[in-house]
Every structure is written in C-alpha cells, then in structure tokens.
PyMOL Python script that loads the backbone (N, CA, C, O; Angstrom):
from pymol import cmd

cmd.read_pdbstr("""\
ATOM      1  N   UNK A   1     131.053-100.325  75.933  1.00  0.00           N
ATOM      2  CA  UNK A   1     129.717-100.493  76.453  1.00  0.00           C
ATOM      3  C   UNK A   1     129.183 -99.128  76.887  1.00  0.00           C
ATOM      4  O   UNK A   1     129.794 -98.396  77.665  1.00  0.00           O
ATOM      5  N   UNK A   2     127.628 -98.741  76.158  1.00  0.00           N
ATOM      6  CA  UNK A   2     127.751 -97.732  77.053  1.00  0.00           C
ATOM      7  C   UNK A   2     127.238 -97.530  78.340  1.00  0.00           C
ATOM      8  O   UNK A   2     126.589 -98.326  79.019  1.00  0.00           O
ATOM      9  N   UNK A   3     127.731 -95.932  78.719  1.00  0.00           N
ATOM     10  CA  UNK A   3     127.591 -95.721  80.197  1.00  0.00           C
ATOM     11  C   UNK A   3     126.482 -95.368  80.699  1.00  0.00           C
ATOM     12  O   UNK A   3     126.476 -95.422  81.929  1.00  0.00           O
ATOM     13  N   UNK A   4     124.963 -94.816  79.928  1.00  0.00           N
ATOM     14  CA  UNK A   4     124.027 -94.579  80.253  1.00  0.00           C
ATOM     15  C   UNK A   4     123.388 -96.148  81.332  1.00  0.00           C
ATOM     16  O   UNK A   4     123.466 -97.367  81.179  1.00  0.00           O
ATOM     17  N   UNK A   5     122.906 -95.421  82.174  1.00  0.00           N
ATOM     18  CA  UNK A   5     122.361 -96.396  83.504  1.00  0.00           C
ATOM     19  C   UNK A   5     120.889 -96.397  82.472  1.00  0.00           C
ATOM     20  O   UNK A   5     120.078 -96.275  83.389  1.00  0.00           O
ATOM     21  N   UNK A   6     120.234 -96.439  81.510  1.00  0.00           N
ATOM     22  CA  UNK A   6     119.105 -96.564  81.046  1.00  0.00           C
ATOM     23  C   UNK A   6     119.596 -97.771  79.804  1.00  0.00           C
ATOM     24  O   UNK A   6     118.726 -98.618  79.599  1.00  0.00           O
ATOM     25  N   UNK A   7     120.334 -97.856  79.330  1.00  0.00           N
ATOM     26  CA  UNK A   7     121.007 -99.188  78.425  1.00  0.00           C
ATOM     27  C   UNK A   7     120.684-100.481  79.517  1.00  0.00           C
ATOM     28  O   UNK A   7     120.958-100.681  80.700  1.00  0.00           O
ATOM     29  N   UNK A   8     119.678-101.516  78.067  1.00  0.00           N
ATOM     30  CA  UNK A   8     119.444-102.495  78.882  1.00  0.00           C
ATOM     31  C   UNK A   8     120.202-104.004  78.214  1.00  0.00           C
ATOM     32  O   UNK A   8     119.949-104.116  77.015  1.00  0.00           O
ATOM     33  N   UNK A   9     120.739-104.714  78.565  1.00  0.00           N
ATOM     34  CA  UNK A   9     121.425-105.920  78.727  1.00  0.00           C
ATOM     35  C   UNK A   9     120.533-106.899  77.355  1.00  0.00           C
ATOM     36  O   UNK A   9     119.488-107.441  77.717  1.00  0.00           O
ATOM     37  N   UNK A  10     120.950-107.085  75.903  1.00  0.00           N
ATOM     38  CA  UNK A  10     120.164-107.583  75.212  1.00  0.00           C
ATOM     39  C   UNK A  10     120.077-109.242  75.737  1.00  0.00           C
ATOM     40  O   UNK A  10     120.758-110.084  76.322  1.00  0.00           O
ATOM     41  N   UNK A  11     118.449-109.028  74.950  1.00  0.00           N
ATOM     42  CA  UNK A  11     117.987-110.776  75.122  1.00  0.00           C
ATOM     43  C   UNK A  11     118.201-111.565  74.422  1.00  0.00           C
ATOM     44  O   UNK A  11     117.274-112.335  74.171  1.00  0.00           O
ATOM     45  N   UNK A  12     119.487-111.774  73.768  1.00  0.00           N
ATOM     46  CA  UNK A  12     119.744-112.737  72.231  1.00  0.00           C
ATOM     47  C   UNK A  12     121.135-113.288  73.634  1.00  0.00           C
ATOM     48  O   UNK A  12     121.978-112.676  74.289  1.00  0.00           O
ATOM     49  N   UNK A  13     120.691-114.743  73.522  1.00  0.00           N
ATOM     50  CA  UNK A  13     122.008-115.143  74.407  1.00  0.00           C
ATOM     51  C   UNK A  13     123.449-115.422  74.011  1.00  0.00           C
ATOM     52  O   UNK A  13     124.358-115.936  74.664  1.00  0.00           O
ATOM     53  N   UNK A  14     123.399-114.639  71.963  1.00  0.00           N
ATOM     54  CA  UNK A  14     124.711-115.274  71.588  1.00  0.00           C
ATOM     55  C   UNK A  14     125.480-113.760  71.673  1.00  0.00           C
ATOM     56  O   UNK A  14     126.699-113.602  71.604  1.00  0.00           O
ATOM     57  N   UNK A  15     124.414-112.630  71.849  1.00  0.00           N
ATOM     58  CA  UNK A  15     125.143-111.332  72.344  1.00  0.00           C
ATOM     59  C   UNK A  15     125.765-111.381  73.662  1.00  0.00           C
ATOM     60  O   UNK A  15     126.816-110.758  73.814  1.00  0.00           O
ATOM     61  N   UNK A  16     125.346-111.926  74.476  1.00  0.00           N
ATOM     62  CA  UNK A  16     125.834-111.351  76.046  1.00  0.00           C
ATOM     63  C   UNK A  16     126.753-112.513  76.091  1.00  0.00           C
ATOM     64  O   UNK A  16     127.433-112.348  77.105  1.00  0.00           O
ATOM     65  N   UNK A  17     127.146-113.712  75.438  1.00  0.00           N
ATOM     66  CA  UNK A  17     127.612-114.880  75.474  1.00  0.00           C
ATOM     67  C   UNK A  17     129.245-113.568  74.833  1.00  0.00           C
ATOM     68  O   UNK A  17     130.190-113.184  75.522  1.00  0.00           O
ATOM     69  N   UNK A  18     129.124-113.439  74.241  1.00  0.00           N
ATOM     70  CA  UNK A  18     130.399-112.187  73.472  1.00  0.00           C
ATOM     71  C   UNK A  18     130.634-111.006  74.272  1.00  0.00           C
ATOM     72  O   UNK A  18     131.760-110.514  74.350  1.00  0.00           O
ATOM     73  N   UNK A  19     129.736-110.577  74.806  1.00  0.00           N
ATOM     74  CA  UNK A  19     129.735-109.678  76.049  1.00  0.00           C
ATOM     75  C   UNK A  19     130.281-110.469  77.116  1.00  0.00           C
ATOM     76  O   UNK A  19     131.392-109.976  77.312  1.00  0.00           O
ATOM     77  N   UNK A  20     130.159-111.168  77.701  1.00  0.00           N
ATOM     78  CA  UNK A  20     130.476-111.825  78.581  1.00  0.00           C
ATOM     79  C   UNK A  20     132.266-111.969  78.309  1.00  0.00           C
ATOM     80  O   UNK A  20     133.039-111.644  79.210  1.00  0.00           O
ATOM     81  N   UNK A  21     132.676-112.392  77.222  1.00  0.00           N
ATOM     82  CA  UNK A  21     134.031-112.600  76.756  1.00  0.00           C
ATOM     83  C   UNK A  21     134.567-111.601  76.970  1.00  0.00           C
ATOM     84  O   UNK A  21     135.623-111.541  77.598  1.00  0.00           O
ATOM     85  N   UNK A  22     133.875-110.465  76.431  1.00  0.00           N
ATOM     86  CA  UNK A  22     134.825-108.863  76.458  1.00  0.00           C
ATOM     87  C   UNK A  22     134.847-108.756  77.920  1.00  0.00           C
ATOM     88  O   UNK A  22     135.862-108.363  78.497  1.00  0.00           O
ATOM     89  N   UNK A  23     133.441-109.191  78.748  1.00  0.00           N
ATOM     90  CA  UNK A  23     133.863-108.090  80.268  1.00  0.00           C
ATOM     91  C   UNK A  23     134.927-109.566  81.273  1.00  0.00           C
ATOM     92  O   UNK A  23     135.159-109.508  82.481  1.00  0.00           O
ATOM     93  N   UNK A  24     135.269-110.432  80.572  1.00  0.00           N
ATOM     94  CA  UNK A  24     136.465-111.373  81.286  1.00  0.00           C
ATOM     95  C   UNK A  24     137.599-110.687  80.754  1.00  0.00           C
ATOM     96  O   UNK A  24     138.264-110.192  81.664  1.00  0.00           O
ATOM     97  N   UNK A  25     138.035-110.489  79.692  1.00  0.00           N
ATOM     98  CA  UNK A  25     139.359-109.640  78.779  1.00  0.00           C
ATOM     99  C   UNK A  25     139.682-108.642  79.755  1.00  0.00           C
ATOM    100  O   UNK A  25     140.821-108.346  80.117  1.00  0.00           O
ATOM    101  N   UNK A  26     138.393-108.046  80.238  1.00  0.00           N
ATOM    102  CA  UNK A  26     138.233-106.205  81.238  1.00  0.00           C
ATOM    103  C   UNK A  26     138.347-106.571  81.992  1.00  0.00           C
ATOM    104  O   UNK A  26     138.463-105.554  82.677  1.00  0.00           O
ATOM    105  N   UNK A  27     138.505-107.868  83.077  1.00  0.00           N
ATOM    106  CA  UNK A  27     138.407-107.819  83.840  1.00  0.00           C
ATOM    107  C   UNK A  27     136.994-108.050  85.309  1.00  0.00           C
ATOM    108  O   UNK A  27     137.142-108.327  86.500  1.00  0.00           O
ATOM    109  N   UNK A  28     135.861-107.805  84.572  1.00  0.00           N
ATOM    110  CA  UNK A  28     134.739-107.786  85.173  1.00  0.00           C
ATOM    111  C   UNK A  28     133.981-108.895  84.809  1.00  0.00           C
ATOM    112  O   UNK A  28     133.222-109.064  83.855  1.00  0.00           O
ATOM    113  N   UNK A  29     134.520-110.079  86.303  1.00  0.00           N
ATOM    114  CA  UNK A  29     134.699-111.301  86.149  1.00  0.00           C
ATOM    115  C   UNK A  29     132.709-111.704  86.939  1.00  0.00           C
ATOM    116  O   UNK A  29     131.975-112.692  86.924  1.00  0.00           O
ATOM    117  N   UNK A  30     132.635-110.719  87.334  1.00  0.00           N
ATOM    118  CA  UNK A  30     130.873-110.701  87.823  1.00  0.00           C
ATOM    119  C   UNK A  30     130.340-110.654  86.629  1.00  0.00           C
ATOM    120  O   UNK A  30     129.866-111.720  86.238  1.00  0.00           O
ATOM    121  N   UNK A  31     130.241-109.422  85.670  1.00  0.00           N
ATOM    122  CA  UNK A  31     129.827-109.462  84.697  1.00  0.00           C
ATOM    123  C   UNK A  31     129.389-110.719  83.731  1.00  0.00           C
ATOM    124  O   UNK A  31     128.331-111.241  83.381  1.00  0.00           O
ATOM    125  N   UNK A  32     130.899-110.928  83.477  1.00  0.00           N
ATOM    126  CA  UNK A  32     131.246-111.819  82.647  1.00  0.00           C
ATOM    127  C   UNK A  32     129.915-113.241  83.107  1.00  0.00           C
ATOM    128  O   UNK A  32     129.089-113.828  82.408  1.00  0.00           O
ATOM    129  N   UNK A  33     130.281-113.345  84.615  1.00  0.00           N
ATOM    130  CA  UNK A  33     129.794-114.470  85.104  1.00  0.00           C
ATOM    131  C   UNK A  33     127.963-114.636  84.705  1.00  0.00           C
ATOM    132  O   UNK A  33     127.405-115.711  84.484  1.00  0.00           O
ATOM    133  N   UNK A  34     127.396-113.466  84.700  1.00  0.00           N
ATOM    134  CA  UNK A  34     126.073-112.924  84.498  1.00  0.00           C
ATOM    135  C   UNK A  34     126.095-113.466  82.911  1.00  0.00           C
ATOM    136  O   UNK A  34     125.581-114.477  82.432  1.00  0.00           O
ATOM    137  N   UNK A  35     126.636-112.742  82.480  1.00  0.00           N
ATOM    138  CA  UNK A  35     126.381-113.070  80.737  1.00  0.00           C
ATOM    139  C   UNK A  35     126.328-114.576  80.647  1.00  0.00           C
ATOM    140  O   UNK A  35     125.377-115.334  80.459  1.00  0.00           O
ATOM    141  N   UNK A  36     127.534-114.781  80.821  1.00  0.00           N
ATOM    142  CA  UNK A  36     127.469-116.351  80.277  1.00  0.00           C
ATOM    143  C   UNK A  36     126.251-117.766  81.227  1.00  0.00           C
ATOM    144  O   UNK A  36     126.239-118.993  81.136  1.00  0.00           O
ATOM    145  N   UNK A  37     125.519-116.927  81.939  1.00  0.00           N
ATOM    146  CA  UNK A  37     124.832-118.038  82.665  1.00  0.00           C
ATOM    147  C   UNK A  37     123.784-117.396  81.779  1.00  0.00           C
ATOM    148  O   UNK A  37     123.081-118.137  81.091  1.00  0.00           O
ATOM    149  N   UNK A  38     123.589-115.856  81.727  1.00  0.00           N
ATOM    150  CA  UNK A  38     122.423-115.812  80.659  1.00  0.00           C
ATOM    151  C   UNK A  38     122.005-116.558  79.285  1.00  0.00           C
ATOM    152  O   UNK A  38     120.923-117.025  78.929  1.00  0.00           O
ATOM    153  N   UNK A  39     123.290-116.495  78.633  1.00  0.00           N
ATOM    154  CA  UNK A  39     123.432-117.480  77.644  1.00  0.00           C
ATOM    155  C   UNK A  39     123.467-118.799  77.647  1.00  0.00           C
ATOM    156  O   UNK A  39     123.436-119.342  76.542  1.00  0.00           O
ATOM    157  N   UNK A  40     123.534-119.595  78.780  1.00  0.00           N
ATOM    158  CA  UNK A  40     123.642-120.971  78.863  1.00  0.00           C
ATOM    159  C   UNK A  40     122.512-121.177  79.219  1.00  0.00           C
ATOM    160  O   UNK A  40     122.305-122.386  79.113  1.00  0.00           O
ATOM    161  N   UNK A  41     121.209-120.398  79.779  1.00  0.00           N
ATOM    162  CA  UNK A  41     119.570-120.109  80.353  1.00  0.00           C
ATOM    163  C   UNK A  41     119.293-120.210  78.972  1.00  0.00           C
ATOM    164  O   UNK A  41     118.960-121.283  78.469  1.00  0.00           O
ATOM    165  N   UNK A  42     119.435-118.928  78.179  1.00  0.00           N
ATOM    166  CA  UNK A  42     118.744-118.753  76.730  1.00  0.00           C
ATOM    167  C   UNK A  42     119.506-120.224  75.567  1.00  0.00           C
ATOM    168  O   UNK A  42     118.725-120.603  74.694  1.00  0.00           O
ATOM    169  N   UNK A  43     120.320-120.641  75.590  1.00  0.00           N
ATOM    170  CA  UNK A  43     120.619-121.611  74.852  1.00  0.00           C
ATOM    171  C   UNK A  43     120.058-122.965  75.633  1.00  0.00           C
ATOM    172  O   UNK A  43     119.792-123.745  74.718  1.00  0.00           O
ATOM    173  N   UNK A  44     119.843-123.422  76.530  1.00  0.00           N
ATOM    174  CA  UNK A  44     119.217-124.752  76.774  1.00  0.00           C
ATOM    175  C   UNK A  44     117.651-124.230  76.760  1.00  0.00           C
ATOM    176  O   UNK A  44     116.997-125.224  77.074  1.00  0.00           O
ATOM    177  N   UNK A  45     116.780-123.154  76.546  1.00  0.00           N
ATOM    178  CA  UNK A  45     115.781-123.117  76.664  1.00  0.00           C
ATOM    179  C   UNK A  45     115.461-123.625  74.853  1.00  0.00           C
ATOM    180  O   UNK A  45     114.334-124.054  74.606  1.00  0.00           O
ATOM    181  N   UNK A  46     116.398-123.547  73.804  1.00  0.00           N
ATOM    182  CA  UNK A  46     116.448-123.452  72.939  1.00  0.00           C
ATOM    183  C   UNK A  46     116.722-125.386  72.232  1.00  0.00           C
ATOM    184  O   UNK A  46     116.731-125.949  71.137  1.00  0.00           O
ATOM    185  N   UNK A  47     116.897-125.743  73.660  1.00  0.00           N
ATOM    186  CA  UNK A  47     117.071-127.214  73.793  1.00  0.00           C
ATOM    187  C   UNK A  47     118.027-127.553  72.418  1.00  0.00           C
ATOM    188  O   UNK A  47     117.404-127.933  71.427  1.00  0.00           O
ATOM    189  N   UNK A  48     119.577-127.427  72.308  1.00  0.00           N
ATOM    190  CA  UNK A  48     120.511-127.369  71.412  1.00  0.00           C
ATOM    191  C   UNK A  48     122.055-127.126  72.133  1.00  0.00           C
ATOM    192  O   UNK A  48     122.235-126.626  73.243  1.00  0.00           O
ATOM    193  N   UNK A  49     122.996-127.563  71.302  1.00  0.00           N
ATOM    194  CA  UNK A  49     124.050-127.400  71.680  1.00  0.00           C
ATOM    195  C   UNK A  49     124.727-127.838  73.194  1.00  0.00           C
ATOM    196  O   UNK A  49     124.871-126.992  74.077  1.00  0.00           O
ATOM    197  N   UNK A  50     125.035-128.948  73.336  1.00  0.00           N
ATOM    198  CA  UNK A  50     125.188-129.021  74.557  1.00  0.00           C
ATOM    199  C   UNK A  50     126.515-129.060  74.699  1.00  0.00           C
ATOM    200  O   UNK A  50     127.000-129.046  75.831  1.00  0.00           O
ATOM    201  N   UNK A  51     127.245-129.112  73.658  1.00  0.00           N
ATOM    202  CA  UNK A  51     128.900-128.607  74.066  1.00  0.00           C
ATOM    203  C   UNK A  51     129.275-127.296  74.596  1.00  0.00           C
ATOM    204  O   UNK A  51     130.166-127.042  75.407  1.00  0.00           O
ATOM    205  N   UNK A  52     128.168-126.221  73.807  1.00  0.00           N
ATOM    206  CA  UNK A  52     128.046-125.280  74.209  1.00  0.00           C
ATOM    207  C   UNK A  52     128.214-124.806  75.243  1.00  0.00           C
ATOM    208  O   UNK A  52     129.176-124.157  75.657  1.00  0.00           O
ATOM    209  N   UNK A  53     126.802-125.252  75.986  1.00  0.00           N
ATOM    210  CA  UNK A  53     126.294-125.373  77.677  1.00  0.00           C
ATOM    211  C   UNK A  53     127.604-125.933  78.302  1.00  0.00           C
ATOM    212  O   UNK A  53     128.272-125.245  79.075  1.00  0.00           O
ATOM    213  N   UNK A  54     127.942-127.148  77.964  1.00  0.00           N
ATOM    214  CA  UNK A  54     128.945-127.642  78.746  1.00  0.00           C
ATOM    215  C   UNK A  54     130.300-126.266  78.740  1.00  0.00           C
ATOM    216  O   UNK A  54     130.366-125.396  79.609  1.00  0.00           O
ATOM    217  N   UNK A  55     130.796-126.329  78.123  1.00  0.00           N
ATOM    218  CA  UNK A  55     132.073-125.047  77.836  1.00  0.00           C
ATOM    219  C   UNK A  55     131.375-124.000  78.950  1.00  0.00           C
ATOM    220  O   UNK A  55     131.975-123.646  79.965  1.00  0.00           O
ATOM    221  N   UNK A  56     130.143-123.599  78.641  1.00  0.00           N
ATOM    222  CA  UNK A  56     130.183-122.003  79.187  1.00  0.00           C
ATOM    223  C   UNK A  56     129.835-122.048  80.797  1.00  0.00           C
ATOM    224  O   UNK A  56     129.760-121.058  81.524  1.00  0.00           O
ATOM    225  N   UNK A  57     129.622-123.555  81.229  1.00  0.00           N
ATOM    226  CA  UNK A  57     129.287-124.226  82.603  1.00  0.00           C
ATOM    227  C   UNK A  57     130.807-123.532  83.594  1.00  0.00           C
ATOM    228  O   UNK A  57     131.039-122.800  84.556  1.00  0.00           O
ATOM    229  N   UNK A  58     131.609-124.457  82.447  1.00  0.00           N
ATOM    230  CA  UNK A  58     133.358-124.518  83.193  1.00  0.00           C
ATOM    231  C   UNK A  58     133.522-122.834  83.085  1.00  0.00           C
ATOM    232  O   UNK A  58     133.791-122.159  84.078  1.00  0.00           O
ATOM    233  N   UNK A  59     133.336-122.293  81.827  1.00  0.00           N
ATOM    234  CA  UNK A  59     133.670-120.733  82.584  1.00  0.00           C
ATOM    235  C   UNK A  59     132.923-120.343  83.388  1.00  0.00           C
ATOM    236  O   UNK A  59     133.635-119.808  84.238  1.00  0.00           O
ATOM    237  N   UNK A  60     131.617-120.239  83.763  1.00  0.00           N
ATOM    238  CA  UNK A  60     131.015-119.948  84.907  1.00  0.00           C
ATOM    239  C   UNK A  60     131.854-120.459  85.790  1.00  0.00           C
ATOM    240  O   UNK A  60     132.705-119.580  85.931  1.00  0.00           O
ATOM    241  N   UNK A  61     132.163-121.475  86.561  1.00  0.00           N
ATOM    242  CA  UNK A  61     132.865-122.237  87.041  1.00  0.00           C
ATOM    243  C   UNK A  61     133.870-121.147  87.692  1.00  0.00           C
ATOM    244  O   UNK A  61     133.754-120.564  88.770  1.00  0.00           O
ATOM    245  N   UNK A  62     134.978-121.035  86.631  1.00  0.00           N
ATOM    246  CA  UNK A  62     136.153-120.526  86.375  1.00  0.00           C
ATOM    247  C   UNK A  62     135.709-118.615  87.007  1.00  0.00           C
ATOM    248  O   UNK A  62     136.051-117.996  88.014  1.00  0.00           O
ATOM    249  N   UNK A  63     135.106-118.366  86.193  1.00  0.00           N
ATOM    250  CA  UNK A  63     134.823-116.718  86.642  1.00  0.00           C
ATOM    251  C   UNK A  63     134.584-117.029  88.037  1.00  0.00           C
ATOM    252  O   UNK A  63     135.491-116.659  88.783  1.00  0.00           O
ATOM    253  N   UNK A  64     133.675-117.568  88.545  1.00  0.00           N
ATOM    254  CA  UNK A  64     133.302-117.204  90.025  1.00  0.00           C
ATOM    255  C   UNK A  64     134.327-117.179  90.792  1.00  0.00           C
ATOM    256  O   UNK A  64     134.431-116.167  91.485  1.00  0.00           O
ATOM    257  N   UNK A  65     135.321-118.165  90.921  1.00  0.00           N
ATOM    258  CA  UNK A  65     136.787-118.001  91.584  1.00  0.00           C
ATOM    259  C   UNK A  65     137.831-116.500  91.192  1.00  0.00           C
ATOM    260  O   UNK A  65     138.821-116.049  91.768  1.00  0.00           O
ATOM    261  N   UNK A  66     137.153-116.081  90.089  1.00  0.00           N
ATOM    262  CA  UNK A  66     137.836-114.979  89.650  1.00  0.00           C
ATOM    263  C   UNK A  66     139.285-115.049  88.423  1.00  0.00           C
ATOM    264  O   UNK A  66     140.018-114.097  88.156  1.00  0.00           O
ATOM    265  N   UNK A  67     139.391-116.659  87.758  1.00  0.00           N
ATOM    266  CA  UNK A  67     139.591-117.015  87.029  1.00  0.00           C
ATOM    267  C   UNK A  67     139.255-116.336  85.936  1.00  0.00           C
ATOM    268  O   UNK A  67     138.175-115.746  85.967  1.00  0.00           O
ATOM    269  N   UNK A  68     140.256-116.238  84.474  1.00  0.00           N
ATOM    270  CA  UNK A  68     139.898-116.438  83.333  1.00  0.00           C
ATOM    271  C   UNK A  68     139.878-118.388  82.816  1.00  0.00           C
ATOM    272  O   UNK A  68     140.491-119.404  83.142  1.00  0.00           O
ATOM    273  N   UNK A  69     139.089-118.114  82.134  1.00  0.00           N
ATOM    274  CA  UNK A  69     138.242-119.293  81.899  1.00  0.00           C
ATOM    275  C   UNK A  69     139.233-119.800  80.387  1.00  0.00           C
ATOM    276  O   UNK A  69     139.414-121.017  80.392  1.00  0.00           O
ATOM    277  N   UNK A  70     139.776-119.181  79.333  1.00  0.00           N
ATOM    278  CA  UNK A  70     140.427-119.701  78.243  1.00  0.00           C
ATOM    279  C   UNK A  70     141.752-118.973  78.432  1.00  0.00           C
ATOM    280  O   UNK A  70     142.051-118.082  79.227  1.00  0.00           O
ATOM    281  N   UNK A  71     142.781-119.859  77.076  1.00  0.00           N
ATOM    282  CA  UNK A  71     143.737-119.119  76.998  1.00  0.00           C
ATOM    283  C   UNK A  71     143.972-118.619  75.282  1.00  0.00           C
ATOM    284  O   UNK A  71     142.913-118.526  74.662  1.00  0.00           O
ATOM    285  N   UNK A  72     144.758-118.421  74.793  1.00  0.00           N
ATOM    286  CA  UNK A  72     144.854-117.645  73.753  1.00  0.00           C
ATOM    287  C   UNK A  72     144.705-118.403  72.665  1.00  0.00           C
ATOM    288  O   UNK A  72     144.571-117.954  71.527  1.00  0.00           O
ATOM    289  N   UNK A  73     144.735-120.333  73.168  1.00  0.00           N
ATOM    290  CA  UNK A  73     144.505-121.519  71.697  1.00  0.00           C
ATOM    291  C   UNK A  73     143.068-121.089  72.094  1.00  0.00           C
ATOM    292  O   UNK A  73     142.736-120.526  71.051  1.00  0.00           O
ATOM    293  N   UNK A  74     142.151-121.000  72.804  1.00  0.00           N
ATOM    294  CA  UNK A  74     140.693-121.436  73.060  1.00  0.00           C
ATOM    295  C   UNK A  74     139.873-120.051  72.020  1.00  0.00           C
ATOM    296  O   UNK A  74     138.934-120.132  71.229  1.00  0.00           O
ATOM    297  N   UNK A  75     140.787-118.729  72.494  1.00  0.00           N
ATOM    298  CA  UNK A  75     140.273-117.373  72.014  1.00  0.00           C
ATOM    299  C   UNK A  75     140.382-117.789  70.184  1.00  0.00           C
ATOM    300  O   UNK A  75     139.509-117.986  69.339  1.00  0.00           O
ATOM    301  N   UNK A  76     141.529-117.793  70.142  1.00  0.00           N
ATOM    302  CA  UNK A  76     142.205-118.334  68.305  1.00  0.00           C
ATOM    303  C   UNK A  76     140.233-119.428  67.780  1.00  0.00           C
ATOM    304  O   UNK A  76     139.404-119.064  66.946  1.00  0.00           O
ATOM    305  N   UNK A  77     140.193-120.426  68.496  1.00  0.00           N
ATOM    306  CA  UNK A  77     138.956-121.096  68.330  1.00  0.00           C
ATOM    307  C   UNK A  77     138.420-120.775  67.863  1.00  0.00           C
ATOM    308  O   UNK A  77     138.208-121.127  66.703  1.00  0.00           O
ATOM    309  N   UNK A  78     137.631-119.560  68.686  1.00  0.00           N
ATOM    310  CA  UNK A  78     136.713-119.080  69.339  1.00  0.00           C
ATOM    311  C   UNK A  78     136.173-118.020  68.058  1.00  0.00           C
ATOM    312  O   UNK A  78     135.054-117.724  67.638  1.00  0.00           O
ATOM    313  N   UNK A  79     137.780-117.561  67.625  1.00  0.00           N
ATOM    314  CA  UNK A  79     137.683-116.488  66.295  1.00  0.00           C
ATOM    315  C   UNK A  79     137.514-117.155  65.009  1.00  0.00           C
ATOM    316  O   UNK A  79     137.696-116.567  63.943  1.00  0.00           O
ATOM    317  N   UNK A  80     137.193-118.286  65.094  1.00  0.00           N
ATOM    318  CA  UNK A  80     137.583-119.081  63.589  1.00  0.00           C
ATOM    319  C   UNK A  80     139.107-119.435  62.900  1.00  0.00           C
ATOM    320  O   UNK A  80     139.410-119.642  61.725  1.00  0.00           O
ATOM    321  N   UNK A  81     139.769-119.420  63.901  1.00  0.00           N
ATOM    322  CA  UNK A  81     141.194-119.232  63.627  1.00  0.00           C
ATOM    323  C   UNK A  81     141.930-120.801  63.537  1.00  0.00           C
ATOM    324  O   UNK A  81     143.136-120.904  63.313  1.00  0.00           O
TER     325      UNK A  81
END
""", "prot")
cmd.dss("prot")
cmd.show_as("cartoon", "prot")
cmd.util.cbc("prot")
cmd.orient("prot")
C-alpha cells in the first residue's frame, strides 16, 4: 500500500473488500474493519448479494474484538480453490 498521506482509499467496494483481507493477514484489524463495512455500505446500496453482506457482517464482528475472521478452508474459498 502506498505510503504517500495524499493516496486516497478507492470507491469500488470489491477493492477495499480485498484490501480489507490483506490489512487482517497484516494485522491492521481497524483497517481491515473500515474496508469491509465500506464494502458491505457499497454492496447493499447496490441492493444484491446478501450472503455477501451477511459473511462480511461476522468479520466486522470478528475484527472489532481483534479477531481474524477466516481460516485457511475460508481463504482456499475465497481464491477459487
């Protein structure tokens, strides 16, 4: 990610929804927590997917305690695997 403080946070919610994944992997379980509520904002505005919403609810959920939210069957998923 870069480090310039002028880089701004894209508005496509299936980017920061993947962002969000990488900054749980890193560790930066705030982050993470930001992205994925962004994406669950931009995907129900989109009125679709509600398994979606539901899943990225429980990691919100999960991050705020400071939890990781999947384990390595969910990631495998997640990759098409």
């Amino acid at each position: 990610m870069p480090a310039s403080g002028r880089w701004r946070a894209p508005e496509d919610g299936t980017v920061r929804d993947s962002r969000g994944m990488t900054r749980t992997l890193t560790g930066d379980m705030a982050g993470a927590s930001a992205d994925c509520e962004f994406a669950v904002k931009w995907t129900k505005e989109g009125n679709e997917r509600a398994d979606f919403i539901a899943s990225r609810e429980a990691w919100i959920a999960a991050l705020k305690t400071g939890k990781i939210p999947f384990d390595e069957d969910a990631l495998l998923k997640l990759r098409g695997g």
